[in-house]
C-alpha positions as CSV (number, residue, x, y, z in Angstrom):
1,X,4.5,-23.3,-8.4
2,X,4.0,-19.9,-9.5
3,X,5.0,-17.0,-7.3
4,X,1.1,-15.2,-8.0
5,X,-2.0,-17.0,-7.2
6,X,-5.7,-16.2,-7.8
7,X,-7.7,-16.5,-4.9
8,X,-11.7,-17.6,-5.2
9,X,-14.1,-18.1,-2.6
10,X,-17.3,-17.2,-1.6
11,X,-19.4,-17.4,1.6
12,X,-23.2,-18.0,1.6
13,X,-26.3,-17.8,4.4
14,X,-29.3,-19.0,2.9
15,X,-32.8,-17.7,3.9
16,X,-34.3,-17.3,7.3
17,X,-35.9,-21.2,7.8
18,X,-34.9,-22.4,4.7
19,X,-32.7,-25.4,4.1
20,X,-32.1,-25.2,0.5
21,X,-30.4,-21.6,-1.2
22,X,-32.1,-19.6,-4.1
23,X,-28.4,-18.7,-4.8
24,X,-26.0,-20.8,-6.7
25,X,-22.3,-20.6,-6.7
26,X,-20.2,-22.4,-9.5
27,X,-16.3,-22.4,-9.8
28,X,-14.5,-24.5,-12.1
29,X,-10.2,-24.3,-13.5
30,X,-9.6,-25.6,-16.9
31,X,-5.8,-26.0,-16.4
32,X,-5.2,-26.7,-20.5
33,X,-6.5,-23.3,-21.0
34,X,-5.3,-21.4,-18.3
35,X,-8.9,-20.7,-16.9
36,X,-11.2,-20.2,-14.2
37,X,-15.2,-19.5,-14.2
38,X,-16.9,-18.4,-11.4
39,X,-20.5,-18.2,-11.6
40,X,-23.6,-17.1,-9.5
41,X,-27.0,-17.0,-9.8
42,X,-29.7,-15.6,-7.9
43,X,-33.2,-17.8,-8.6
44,X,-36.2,-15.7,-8.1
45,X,-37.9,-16.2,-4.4
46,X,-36.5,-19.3,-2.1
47,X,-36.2,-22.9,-1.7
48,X,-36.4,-25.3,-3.9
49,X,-37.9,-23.9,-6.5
50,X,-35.5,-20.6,-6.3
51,X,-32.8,-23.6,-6.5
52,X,-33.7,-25.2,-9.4
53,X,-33.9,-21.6,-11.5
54,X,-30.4,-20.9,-10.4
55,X,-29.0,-24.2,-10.6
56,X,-30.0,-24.4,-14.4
57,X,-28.7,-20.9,-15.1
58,X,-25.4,-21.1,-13.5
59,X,-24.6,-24.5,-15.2
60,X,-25.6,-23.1,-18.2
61,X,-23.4,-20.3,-18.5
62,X,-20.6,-22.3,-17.0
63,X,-21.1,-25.4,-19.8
64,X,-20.8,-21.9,-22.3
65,X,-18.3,-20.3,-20.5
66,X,-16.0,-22.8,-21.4
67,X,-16.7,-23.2,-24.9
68,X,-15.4,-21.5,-27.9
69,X,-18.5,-19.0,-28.2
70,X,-18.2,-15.3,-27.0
71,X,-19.4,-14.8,-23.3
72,X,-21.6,-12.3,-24.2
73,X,-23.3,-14.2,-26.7
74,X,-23.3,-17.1,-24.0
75,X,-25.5,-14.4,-21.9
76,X,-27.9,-14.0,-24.5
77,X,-28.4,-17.8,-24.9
78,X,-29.5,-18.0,-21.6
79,X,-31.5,-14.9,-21.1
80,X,-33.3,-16.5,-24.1
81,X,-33.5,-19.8,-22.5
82,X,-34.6,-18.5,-18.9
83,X,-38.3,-18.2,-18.3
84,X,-39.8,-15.2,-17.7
85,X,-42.3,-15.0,-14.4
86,X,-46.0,-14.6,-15.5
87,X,-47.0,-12.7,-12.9
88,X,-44.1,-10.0,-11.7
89,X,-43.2,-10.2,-15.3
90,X,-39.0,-10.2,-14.6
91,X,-36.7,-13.2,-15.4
92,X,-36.5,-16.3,-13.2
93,X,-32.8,-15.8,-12.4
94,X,-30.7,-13.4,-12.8
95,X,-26.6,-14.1,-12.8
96,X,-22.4,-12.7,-12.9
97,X,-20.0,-14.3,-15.0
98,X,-16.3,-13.5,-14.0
99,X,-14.1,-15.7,-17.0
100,X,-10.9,-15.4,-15.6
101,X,-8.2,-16.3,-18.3
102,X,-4.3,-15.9,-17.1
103,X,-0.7,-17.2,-18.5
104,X,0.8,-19.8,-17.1
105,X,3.8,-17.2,-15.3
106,X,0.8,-15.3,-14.1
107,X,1.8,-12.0,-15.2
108,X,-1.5,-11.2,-17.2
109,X,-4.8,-11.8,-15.8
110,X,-7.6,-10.6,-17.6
111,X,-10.9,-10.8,-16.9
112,X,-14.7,-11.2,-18.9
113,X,-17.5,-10.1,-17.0
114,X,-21.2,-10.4,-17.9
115,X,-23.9,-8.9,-15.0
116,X,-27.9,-9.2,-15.2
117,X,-29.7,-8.2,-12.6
118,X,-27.4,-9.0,-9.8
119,X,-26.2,-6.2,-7.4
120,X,-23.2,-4.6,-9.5
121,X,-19.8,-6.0,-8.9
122,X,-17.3,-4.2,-7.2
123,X,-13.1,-3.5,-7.5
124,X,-10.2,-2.5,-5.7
125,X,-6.8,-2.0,-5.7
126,X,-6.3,-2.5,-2.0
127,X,-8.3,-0.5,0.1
128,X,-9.0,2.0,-3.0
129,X,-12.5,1.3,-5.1
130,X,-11.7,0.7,-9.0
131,X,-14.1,2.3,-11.4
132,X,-13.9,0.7,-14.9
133,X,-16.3,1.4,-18.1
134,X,-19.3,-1.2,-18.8
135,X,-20.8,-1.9,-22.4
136,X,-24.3,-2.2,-22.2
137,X,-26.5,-5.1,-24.3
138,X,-30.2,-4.1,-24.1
139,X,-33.0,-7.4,-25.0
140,X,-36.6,-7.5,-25.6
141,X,-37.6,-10.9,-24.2
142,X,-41.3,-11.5,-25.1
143,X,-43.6,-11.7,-21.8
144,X,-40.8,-9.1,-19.8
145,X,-42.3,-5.6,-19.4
146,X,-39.1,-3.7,-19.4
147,X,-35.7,-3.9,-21.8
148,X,-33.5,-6.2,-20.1
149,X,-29.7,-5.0,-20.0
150,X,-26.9,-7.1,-19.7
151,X,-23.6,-5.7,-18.4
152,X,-20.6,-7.3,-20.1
153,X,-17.0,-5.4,-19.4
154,X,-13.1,-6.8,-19.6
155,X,-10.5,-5.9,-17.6
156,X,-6.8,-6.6,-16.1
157,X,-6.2,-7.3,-12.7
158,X,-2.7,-7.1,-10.9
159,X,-1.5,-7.7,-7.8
160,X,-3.3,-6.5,-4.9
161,X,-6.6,-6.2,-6.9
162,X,-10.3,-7.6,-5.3
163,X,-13.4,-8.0,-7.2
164,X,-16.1,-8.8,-5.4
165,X,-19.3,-10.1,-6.5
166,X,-22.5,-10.2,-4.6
167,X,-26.5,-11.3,-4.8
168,X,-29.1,-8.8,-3.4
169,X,-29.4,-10.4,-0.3
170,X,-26.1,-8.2,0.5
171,X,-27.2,-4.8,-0.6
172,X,-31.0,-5.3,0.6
173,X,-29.8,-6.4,3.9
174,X,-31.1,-4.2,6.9
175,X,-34.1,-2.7,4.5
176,X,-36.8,-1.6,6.5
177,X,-35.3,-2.5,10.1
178,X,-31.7,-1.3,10.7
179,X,-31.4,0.4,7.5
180,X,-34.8,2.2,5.7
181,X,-33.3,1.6,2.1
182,X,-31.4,-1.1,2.9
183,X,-27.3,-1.5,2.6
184,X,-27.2,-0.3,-0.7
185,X,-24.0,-0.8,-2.9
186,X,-22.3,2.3,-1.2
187,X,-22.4,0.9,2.2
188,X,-21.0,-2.7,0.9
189,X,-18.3,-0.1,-1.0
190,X,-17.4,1.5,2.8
191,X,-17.4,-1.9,4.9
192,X,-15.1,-3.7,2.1
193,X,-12.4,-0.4,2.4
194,X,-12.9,-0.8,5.6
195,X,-12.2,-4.1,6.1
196,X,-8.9,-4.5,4.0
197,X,-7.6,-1.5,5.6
198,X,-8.3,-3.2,9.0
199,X,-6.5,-6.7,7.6
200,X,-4.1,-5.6,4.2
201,X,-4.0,-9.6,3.5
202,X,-7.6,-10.6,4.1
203,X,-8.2,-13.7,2.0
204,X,-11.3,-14.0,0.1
205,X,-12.3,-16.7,2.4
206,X,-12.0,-14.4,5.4
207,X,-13.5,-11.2,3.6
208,X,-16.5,-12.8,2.0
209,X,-17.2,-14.3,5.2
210,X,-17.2,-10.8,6.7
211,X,-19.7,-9.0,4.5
212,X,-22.3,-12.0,4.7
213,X,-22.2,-12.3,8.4
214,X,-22.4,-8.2,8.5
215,X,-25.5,-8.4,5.7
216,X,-27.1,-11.0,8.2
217,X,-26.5,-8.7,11.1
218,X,-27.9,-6.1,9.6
219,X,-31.2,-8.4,9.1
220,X,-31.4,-9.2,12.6
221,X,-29.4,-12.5,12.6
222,X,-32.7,-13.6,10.3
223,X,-32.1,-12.9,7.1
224,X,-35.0,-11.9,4.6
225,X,-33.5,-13.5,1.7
226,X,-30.5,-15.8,0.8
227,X,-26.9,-14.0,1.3
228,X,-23.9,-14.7,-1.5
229,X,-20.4,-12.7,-1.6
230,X,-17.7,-14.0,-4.4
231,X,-14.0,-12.9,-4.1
232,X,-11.1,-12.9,-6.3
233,X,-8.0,-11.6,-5.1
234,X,-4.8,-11.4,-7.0
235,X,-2.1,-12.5,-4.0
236,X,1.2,-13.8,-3.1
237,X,0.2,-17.6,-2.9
238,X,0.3,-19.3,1.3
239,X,1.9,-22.0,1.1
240,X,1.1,-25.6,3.4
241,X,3.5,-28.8,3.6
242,X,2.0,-32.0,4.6
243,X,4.6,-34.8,5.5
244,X,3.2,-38.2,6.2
245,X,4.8,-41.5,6.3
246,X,8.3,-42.4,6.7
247,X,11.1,-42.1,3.9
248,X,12.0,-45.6,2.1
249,X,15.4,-45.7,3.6
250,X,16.8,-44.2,7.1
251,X,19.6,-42.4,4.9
252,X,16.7,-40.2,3.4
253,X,15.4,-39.0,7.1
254,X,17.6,-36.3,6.6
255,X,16.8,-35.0,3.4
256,X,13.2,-35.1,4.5
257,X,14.4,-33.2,7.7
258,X,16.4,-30.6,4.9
259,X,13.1,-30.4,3.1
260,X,11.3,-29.5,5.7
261,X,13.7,-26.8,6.9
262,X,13.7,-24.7,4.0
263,X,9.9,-24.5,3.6
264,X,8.6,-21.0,3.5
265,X,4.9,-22.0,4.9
266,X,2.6,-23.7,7.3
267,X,3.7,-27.2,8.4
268,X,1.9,-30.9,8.6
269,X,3.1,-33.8,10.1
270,X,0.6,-36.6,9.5
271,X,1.8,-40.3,11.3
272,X,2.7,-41.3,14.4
273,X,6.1,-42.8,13.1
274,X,6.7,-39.6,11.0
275,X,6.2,-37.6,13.8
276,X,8.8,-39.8,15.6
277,X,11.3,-39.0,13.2
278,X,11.0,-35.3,12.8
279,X,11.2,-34.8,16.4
280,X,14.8,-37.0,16.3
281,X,16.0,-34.5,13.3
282,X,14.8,-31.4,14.9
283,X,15.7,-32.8,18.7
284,X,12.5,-31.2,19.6
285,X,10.0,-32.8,22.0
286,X,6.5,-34.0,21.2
287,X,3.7,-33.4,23.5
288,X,-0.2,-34.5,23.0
289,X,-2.4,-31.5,22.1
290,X,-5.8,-32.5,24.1
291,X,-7.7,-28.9,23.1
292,X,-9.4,-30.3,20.5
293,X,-10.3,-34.2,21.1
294,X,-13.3,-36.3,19.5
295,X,-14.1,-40.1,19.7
296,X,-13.5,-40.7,16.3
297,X,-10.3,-39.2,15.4
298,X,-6.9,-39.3,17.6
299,X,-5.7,-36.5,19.7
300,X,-3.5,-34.0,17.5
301,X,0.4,-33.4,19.3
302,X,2.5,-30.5,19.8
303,X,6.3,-29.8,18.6
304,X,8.1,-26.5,17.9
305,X,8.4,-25.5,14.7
306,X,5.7,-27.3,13.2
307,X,1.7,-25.9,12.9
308,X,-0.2,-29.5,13.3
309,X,1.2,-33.1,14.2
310,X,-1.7,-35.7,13.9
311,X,-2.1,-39.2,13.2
312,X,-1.7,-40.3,10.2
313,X,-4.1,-43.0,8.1
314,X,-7.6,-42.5,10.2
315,X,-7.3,-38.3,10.5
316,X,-6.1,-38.3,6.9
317,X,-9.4,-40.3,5.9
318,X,-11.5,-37.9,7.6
319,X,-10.0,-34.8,6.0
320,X,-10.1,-36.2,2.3
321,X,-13.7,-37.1,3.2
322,X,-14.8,-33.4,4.3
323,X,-13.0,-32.1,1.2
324,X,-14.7,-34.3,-1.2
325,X,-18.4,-33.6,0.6
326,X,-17.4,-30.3,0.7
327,X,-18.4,-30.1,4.5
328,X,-19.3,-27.0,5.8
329,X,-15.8,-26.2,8.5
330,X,-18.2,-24.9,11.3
331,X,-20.0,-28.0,11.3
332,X,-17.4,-30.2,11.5
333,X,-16.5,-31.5,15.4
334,X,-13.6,-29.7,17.3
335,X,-10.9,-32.3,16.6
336,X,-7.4,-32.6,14.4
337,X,-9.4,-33.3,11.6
338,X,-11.2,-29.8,11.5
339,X,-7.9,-28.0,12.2
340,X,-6.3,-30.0,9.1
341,X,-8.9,-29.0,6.8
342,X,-8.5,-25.5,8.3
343,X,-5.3,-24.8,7.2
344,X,-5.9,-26.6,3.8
345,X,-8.5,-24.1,2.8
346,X,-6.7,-21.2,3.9
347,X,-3.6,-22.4,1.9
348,X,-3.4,-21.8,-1.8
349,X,0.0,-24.3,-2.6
350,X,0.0,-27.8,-1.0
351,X,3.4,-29.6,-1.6
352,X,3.0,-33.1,-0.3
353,X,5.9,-35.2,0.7
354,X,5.0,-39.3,0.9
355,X,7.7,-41.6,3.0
356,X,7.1,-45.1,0.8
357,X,8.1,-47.2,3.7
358,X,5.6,-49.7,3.9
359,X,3.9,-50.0,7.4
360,X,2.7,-53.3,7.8
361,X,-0.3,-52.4,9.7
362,X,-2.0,-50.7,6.8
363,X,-2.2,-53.9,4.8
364,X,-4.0,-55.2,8.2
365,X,-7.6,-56.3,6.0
366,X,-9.6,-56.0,9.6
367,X,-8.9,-51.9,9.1
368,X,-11.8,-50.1,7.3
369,X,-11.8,-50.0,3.2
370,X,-12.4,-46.6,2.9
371,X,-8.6,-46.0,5.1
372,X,-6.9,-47.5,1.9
373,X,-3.2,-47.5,1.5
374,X,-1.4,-44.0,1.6
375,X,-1.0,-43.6,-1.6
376,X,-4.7,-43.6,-2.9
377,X,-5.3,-41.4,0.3
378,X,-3.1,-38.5,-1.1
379,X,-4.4,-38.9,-4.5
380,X,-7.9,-38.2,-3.2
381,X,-6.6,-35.5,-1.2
382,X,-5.2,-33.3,-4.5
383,X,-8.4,-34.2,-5.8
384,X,-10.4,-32.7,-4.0
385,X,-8.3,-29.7,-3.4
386,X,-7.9,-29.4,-6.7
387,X,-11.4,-29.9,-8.1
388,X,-13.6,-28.5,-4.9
389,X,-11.0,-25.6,-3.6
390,X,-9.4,-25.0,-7.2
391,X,-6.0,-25.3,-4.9
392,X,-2.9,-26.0,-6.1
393,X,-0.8,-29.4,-5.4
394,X,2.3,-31.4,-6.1
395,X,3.6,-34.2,-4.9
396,X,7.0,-36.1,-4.1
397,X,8.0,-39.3,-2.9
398,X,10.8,-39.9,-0.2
């Protein structure tokens, strides 16, 4: 695993009363090419209809984003495909492409972006803003009573560097209550300095977080319109092991224990009988953790030295299941489950190491289907890491 990782995430508050989102976030890794697309669109209005607008834009420019024409040309496809409204006369969506294309050591990332409309995207090297030079592409869309400008610019980013990307629900945030013009790009500019001067190694998780809860604030805890912040940071990569089941053979307990050792990172130990044998290697005692507790998923245990112990099959089912739904953290219930899934998103590298000793009571046909056998678990697991969280993973098998 590479040394360098691209971080992506986004945060998102839709609309005061709304349960759908005008905005749409897309992020997809092509690992042949060595690239990642992140996409948003802002539909015009709310709801469902809002939703639909932006849906169809943002997979548009993500189907051409990944195809061999020119991303700028990919813009003007869609600006020629979106409708334009009858009545305020402006496009029914408006979006930011960030093509992210990188080699497989990491050393170069470059970076395609294409703006319409949305609030313009921002850069820094740290805590310092980046200015960079845009080219502008004017259209004359029949039914739009102004020139329509597209903003396409390339760029490097190295180590240390943010861009953020944003819909106008940040920068109108606060207009005519807390703020009479709004947030305006210059306030986002201040709060983001201010921010990763406060916390150096904010993740884009954490910081995107920040600015929409701060653009909701500033809208009374109601917000006006739906509220979408992208980041990318170039970082060192965190690092999570996950240990669950027990090795093949006893001789290979201490090679696990060796492995587990020398790991520069968080720590998981999934399984009872796992647990059992980690504590033997480490001669460290195991107590049950009964802060976070819910009827449907065992009580998570304590030991020095490592972040989480939990059971293994049934809390392993319910992580892989929040990953693939993509369930919302908050809204999960306080249990081992919720605190598993926590450390998984705010992990970039997930080296899994699978004991293939059989333990009879999995083959047990009274438990549930969906619990499976171990091995199906974990490939689920990377899957949805890798597909939903664009996460890194690897695997080995003790």
């Amino acid at each position: 695993m590479n040394n360098i990782f691209i971080d992506v995430d986004y945060a998102q508050i839709y609309k005061h009363g709304q349960k759908i989102g005008g905005d749409v976030f897309l992020l997809s890794r092509n690992p042949e090419n060595n690239q990642i697309v992140a996409t948003l669109s802002d539909g015009l209005g709310s709801g469902v209809k809002a939703n639909v607008l932006a849906s169809l834009t943002a997979h548009m420019a993500h189907k051409l984003s990944f195809s061999p024409i020119s991303l700028e040309h990919s813009a003007e496809i869609i600006m020629d495909t979106l409708p334009v409204c009858k009545e305020r006369k402006i496009s029914y969506s408006t979006f930011t492409i960030a093509d992210i294309r990188y080699k497989g050591d990491m050393e170069n990332i470059e970076v395609n972006l294409v703006e319409y409309d949305n609030p313009q995207s921002l850069r820094f090297k740290d805590a310092e803003d980046v200015k960079w030079e845009r080219t502008k592409i004017e259209l004359k869309r029949e039914g739009a009573f102004k020139k329509e400008v597209i903003s396409n610019s390339s760029f490097k980013m190295e180590y240390g560097e943010r861009l953020v990307m944003f819909s106008d629900g940040v920068t109108q945030s606060g207009l005519g209550k807390s703020l009479p013009l709004g947030w305006r790009l210059d306030g986002v500019r201040k709060f983001i300095k201010e921010e990763i001067s406060a916390n150096p190694d904010i993740s884009s998780r954490e910081l995107s977080r920040a600015i929409v809860q701060k653009a909701c604030s500033l809208d009374g805890f109601s917000s006006k319109d739906d509220i979408t912040c992208v980041v990318v940071y170039i970082r060192k990569p965190r690092r999570t092991l996950i240990v669950t089941g027990p090795p093949f053979t006893k001789e290979a307990d201490e090679i696990l224990g060796e492995k587990i050792r020398s790991f520069n990172g968080r720590k998981i130990v999934s399984g009872g009988t796992t647990a059992q044998i980690v504590s033997r290697l480490f001669n460290k005692k195991i107590t049950v953790d009964l802060s976070c507790w819910s009827p449907d998923v065992p009580p998570a245990s304590k030991m020095e030295g490592i972040d989480l112990v939990t059971e293994g099959m049934l809390t392993l089912s319910k992580v892989v299941s929040a990953l693939e739904k993509k369930v919302n953290v908050t809204d999960m219930p306080n249990d081992p489950a919720k605190k598993f899934v926590e450390i998984l998103l705010d992990s970039d590298q997930i080296h899994i190491i699978v004991g293939t000793k059989i333990n009879e009571a999995h083959q047990d046909p009274n438990i549930p289907f969906e619990i499976g056998i171990r091995r199906t678990i974990i490939a689920r697991l990377r899957k949805a890491l890798e597909e939903n969280y664009i996460k890194e993973t690897s695997v080995e098998y003790l």
